[in-house]
C-alpha positions as CSV (number, residue, x, y, z in Angstrom):
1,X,-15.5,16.7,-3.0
2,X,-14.6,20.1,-2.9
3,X,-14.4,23.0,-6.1
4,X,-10.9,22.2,-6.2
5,X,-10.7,21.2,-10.0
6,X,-6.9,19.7,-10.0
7,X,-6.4,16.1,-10.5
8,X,-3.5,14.0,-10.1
9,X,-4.4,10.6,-11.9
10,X,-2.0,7.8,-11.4
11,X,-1.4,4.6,-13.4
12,X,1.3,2.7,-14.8
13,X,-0.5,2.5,-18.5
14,X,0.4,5.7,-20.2
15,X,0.9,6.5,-24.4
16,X,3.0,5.3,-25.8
17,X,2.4,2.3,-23.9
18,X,1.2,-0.1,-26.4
19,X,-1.6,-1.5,-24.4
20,X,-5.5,-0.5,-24.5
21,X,-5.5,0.3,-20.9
22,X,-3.1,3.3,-21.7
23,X,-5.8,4.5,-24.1
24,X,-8.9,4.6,-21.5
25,X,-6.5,6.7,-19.1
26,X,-5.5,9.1,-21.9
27,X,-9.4,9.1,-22.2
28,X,-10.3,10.6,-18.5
29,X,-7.3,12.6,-18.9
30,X,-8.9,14.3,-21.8
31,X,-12.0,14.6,-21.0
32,X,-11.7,15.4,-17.6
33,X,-9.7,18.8,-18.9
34,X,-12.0,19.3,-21.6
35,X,-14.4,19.8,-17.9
36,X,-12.2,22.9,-16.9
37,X,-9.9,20.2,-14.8
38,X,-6.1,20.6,-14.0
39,X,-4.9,17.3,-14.8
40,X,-1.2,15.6,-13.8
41,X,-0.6,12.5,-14.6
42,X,1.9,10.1,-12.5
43,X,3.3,7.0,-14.8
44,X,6.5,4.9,-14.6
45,X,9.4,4.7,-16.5
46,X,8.8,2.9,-19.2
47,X,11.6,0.0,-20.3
48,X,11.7,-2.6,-22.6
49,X,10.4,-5.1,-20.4
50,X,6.9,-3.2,-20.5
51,X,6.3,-3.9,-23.7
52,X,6.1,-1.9,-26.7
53,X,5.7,1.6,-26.8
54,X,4.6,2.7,-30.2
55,X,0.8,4.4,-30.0
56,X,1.0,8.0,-30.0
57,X,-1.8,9.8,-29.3
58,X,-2.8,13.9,-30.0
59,X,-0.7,16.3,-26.7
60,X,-3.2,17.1,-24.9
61,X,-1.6,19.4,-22.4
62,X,-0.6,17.4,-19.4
63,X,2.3,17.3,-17.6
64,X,3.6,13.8,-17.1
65,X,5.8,13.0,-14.4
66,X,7.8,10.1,-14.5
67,X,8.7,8.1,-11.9
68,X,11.4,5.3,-11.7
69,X,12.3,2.1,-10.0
70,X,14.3,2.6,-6.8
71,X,17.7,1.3,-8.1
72,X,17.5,3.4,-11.4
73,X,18.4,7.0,-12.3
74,X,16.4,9.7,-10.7
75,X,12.6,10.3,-11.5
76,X,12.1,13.2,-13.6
77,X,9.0,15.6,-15.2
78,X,8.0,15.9,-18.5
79,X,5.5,17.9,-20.4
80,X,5.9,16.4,-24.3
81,X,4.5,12.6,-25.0
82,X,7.1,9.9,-24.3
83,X,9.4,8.6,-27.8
84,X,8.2,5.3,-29.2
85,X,10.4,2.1,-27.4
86,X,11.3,-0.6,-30.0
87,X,10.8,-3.4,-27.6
88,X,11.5,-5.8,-30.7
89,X,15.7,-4.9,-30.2
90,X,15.1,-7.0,-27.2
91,X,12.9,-9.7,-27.8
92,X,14.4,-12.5,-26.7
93,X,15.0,-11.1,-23.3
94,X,11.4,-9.6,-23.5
95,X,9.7,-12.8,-23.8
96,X,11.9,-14.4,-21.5
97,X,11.2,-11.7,-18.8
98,X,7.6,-11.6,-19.7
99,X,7.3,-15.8,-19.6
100,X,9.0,-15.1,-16.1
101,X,6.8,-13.4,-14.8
102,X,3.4,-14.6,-16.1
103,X,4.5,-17.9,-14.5
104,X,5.5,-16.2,-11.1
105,X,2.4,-14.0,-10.8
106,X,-0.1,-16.8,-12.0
107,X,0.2,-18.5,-8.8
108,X,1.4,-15.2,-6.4
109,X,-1.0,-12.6,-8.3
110,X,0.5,-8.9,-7.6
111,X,2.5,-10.0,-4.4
112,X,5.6,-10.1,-6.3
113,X,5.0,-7.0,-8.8
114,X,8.2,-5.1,-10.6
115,X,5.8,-2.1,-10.3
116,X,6.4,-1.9,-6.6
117,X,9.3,-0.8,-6.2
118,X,8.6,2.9,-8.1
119,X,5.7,3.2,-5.3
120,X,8.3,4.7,-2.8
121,X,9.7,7.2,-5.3
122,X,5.9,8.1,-6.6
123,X,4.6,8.9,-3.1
124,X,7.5,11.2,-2.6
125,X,7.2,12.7,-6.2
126,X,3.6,13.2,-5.1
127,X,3.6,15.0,-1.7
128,X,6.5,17.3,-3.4
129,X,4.0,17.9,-5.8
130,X,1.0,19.2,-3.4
131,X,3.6,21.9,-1.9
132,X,2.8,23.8,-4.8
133,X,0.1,22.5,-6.8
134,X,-3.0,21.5,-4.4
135,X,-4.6,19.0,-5.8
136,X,-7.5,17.5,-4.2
137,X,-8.5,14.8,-5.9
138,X,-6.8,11.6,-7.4
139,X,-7.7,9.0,-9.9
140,X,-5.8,5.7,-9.8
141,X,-6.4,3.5,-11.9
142,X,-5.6,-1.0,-11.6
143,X,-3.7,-3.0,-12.6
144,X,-1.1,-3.4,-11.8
145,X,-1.7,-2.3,-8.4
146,X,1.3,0.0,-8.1
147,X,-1.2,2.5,-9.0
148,X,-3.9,2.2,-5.6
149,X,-0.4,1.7,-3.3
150,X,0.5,5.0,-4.3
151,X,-3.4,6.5,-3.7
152,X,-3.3,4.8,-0.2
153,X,-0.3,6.3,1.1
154,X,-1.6,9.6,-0.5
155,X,-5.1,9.3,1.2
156,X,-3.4,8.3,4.6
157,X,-0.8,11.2,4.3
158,X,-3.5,13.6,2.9
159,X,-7.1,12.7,4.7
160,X,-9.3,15.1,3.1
161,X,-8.1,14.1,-0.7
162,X,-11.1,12.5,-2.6
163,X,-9.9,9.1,-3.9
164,X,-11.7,7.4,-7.0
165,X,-10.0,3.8,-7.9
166,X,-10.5,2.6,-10.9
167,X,-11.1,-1.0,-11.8
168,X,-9.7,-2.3,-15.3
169,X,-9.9,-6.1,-13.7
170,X,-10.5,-7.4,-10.6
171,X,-6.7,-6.9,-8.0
172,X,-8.1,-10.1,-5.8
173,X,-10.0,-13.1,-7.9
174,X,-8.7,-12.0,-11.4
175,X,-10.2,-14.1,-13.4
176,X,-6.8,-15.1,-15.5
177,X,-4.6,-16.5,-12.6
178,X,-4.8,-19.4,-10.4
179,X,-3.4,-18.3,-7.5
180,X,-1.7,-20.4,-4.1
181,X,-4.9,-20.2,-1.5
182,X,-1.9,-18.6,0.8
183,X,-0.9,-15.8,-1.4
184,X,-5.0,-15.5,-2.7
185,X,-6.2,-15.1,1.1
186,X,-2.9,-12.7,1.3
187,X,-3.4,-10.5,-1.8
188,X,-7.1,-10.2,-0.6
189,X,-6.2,-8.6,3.1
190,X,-3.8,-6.5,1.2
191,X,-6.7,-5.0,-1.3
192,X,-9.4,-4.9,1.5
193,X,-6.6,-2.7,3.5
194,X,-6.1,-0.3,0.4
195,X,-9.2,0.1,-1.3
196,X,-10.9,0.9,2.1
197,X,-9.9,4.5,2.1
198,X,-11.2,5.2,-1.0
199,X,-14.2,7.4,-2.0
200,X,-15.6,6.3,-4.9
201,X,-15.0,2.9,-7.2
202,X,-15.0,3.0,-10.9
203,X,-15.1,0.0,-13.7
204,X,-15.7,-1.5,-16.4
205,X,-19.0,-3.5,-16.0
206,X,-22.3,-4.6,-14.5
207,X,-20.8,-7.8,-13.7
208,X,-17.5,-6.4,-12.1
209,X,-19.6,-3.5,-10.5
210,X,-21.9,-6.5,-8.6
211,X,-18.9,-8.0,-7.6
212,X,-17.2,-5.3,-6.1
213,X,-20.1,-3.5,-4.8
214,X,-20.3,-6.6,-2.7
215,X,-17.0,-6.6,-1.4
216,X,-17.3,-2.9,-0.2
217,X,-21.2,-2.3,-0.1
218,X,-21.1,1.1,1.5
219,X,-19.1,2.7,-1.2
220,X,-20.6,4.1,-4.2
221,X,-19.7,2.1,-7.3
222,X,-19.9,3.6,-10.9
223,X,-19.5,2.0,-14.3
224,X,-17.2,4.0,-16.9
225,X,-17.2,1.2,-20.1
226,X,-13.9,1.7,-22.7
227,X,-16.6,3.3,-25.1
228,X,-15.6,5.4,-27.8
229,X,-15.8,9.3,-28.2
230,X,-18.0,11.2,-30.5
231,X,-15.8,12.0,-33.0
232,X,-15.6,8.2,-33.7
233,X,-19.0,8.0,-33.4
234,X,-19.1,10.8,-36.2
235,X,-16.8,9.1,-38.5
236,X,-19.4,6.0,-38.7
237,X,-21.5,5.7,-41.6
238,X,-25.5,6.1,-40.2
239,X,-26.3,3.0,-41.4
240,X,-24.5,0.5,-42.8
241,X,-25.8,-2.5,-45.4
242,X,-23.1,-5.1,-45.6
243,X,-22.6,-7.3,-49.0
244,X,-19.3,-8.6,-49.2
245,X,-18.6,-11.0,-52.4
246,X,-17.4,-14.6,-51.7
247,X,-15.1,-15.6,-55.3
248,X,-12.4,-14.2,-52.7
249,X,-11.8,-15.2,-48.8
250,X,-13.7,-13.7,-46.2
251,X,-11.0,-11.9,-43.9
252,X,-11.7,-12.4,-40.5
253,X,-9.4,-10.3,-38.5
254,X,-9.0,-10.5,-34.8
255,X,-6.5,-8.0,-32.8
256,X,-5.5,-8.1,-29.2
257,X,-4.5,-10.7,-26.7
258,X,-5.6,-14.7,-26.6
259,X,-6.1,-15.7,-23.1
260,X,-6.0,-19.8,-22.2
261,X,-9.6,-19.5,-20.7
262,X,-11.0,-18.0,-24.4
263,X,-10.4,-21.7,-25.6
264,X,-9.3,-20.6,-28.9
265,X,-8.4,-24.5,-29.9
266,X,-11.8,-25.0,-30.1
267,X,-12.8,-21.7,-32.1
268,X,-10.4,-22.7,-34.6
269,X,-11.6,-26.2,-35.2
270,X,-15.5,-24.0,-35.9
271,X,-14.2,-21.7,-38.1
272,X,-12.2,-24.8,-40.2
273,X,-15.7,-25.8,-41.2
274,X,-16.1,-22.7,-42.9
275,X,-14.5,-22.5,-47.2
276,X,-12.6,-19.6,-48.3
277,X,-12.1,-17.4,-45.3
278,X,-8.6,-16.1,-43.6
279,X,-8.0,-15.1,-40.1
280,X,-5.7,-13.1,-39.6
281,X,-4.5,-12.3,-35.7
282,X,-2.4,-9.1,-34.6
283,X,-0.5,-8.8,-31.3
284,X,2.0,-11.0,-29.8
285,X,1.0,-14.4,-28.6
286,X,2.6,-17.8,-27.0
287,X,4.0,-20.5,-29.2
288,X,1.0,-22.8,-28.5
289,X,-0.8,-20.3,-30.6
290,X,1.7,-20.0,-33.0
291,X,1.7,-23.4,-33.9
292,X,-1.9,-23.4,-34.9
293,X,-0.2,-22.0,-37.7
294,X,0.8,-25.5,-39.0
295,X,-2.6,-27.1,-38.8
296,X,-4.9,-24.7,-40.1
297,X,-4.0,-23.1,-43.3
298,X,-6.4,-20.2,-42.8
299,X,-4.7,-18.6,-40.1
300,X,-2.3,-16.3,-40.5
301,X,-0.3,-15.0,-37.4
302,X,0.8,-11.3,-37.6
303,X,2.9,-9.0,-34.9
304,X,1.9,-6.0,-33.1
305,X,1.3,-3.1,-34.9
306,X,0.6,0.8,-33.5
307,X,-3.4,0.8,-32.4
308,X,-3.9,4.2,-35.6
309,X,-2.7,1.0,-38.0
310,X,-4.9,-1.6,-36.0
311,X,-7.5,0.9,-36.6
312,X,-7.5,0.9,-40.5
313,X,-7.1,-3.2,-40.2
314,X,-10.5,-3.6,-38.4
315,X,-12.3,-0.9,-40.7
316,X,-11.1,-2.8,-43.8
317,X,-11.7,-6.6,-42.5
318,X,-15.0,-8.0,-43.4
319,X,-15.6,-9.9,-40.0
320,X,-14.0,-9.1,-36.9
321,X,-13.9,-11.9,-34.5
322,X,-14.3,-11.1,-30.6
323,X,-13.8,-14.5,-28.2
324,X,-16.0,-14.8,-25.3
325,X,-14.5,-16.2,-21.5
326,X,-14.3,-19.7,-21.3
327,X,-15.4,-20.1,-17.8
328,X,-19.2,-20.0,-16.6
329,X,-18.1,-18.2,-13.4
330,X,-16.7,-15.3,-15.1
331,X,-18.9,-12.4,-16.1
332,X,-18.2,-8.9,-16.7
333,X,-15.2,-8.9,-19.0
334,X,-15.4,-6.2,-20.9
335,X,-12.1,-5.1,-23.0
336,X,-10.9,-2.6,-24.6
337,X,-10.4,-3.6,-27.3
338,X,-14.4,-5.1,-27.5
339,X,-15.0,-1.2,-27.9
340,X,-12.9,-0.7,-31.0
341,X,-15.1,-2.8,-32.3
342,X,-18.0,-1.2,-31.4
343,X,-17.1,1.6,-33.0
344,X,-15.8,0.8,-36.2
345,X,-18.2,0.0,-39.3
346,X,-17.6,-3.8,-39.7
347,X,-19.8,-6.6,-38.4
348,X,-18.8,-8.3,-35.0
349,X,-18.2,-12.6,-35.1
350,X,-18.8,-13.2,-31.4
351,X,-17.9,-17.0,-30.7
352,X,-17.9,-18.9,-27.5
353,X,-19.3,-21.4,-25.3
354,X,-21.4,-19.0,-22.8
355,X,-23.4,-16.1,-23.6
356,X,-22.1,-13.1,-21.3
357,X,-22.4,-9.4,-20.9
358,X,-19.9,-8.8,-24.1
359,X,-21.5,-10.5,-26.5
360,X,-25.3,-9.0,-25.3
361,X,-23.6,-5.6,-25.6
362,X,-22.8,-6.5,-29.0
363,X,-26.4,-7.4,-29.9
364,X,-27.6,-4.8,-28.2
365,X,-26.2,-2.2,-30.4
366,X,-26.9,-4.1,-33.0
367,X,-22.9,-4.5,-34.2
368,X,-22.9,-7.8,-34.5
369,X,-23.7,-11.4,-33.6
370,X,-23.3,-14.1,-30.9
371,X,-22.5,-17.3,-32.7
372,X,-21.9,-20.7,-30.7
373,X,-22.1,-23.4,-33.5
374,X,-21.2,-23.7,-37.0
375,X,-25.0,-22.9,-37.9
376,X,-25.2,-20.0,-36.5
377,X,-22.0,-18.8,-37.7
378,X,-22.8,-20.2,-41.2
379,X,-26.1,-17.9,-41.2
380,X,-24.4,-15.0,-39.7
381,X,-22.2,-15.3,-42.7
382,X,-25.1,-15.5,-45.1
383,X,-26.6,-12.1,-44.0
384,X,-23.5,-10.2,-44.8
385,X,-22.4,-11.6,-48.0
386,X,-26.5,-11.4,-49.0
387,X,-26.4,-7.8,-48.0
388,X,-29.3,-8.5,-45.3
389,X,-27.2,-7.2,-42.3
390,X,-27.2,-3.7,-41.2
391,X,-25.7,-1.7,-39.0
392,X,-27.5,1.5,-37.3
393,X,-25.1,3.7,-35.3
394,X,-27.7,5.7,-33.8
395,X,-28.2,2.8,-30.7
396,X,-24.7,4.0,-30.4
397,X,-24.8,7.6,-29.0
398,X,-25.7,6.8,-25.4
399,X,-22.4,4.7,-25.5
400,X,-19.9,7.5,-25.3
401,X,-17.0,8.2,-23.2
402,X,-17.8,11.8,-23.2
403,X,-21.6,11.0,-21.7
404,X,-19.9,8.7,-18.6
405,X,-17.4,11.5,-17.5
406,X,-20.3,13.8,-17.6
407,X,-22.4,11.7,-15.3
408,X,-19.5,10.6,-13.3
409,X,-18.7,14.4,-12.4
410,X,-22.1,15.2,-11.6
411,X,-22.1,12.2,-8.9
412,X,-19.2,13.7,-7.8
């Protein structure tokens, strides 16, 4: 790579997008300039059909540069942060758009992706760009794959850029669809084709990192996990006794999506053996989960809410329940929002059938507990309302954002 310091970083996921994926861009963004870089960032327009648009996060100095879908107005630049969208004015067509599409792509994968048709408009947008603002380096950043389109057309028209694709998920053999063999074997010639010009591979995981460091063994392949920054880390109390009195119900609070394979039909039958607790969900979720509601009196089913309000909810929850993958095959999931829990000061319920890389990294640091039966959970409940369970944020300071970027530059 050469001294060059400008970035362009690319990705549809971009505040206020409401989702967690927004938030770990935002975070190389950040710290990247807080490394002397020039950062740009190249997002799409946002509509309601993306989902809401409500967490606003600190300016910090980037110009965005929106770029639209084909048929629709002009693309345009923009230096302040995006205005919330109120996707609830539209939620019927929302969910009927999103259920749509979740049943097209579970079987097709990204093949048939809305996102596609602003990668025409963000190549041009982006070679404009270079005429007066070199930039030798890009970040992109999956899913949906809109994102690596655009860094392949870039790295073809521009040879000596360094490319560094990032890795949320896996494009080919994501582990939540079920995809045609035709349009699997398809989607993976289309990946193989892209990724190949890139320089470096980032993502989330050891177990996504042996995966694709298979796939392309001769490129280097670095982890960057959705840790939190030090001045999270500095809010945390240094240790932490927990002793949480039980003549009222435990609130068990879980935020964030509920995927099929998470077998959540099966969590809630556990946590029914359990007296005086609540559990209380935020985010948006199908009817199958909604429901639940009517069979399980303990569950209370909330909307979403802006991620600084989320925030506040986890810190003042006295459990905060985090659902491991269903499926024995599948390794190396690790969310974002797993890291908001690791970095807020209340005990982590880890529940499900396999033990994985989540719920180890929850042990590890020591923020919680892997519980697979009623016993376990039973006694993991015991230690916290007996004040016998601690937390020690010190195993917590080689998990930083700040310390990855660091490394991740110096590989560079």
């Amino acid at each position: 790579m050469s001294d060059n310091k400008k970035i362009l970083i690319i990705a549809h996921q971009w505040p206020p997008h409401g989702a967690v994926a927004a938030l770990r861009i935002y975070k190389f963004a950040k710290h990247f300039k807080l490394h002397g870089f020039d950062i740009k960032i190249l997002t799409t327009e946002k509509y309601f059909f993306d989902g809401h648009q409500k967490n606003i996060y600190p300016n910090i100095g980037c110009e965005v540069i929106y770029v639209n879908y084909g048929h629709f107005k002009n693309s345009h630049w923009e230096e302040k942060p995006k205005q919330p969208i109120d996707s609830n004015k539209y939620s019927l067509i929302t969910s009927l758009l999103k259920q749509i599409n979740q049943r097209i792509r579970q079987y097709s994968g990204s093949l048939f992706d809305i996102h596609d048709l602003a990668v025409s408009n963000a190549c041009k947008l982006a070679i404009d760009l270079r005429k007066h603002w070199q930039y030798e380096m890009i970040l992109s950043s999956y899913g949906p794959s809109f994102s690596h389109k655009v860094a392949f057309r870039l790295k073809k028209q521009f040879p000596n850029i360094y490319w560094l694709a990032d890795f949320r998920d896996l494009w080919y053999g994501n582990h939540t669809l079920k995809l045609l063999k035709i349009f699997s074997i398809f989607e993976k010639l289309v990946e193989k084709r892209t990724i190949k010009l890139s320089n470096r591979i980032i993502t989330v995981s050891e177990g996504l990192k042996k995966i694709l460091k298979k796939r392309y063994p001769i490129k280097p392949v670095d982890i960057v996990k959705n840790y939190g920054e030090l001045v999270e880390l500095d809010l945390l109390k240094k240790t932490n006794n927990f002793k949480i009195e039980r003549n009222v119900p435990l609130k068990i609070i879980y935020t964030g999506t509920i995927y099929k394979q998470q077998n959540f039909a099966d969590v809630l039958k556990l946590l029914n053996k359990l007296e005086n607790i609540e559990l209380h969900l935020y985010g948006n979720f199908s009817k199958t989960i909604l429901r639940y509601c009517k069979q399980y009196s303990f569950l209370k089913i909330n909307g979403f809410i802006p991620r600084k309000r989320i925030l506040q909810l986890q810190e003042n929850a006295d459990i905060l329940l985090f659902l491991e993958w269903g499926d024995p095959n599948v390794n190396g999931i690790l969310t974002g929002k797993l890291f908001e829990y690791l970095f807020s000061d209340t005990p982590i319920l880890a529940i499900g059938k396999y033990y994985k890389e989540s719920s180890q990294l929850i042990e590890t640091t020591d923020r919680g507990k892997y519980c697979p039966d009623i016993n376990s959970i039973n006694n993991f409940i015991d230690e916290i309302t007996q004040g016998n369970y601690r937390l020690d944020k010190t195993k917590l300071k080689k998990y930083t954002f700040e310390s990855q970027i660091s490394k991740l530059i110096i590989k560079m």
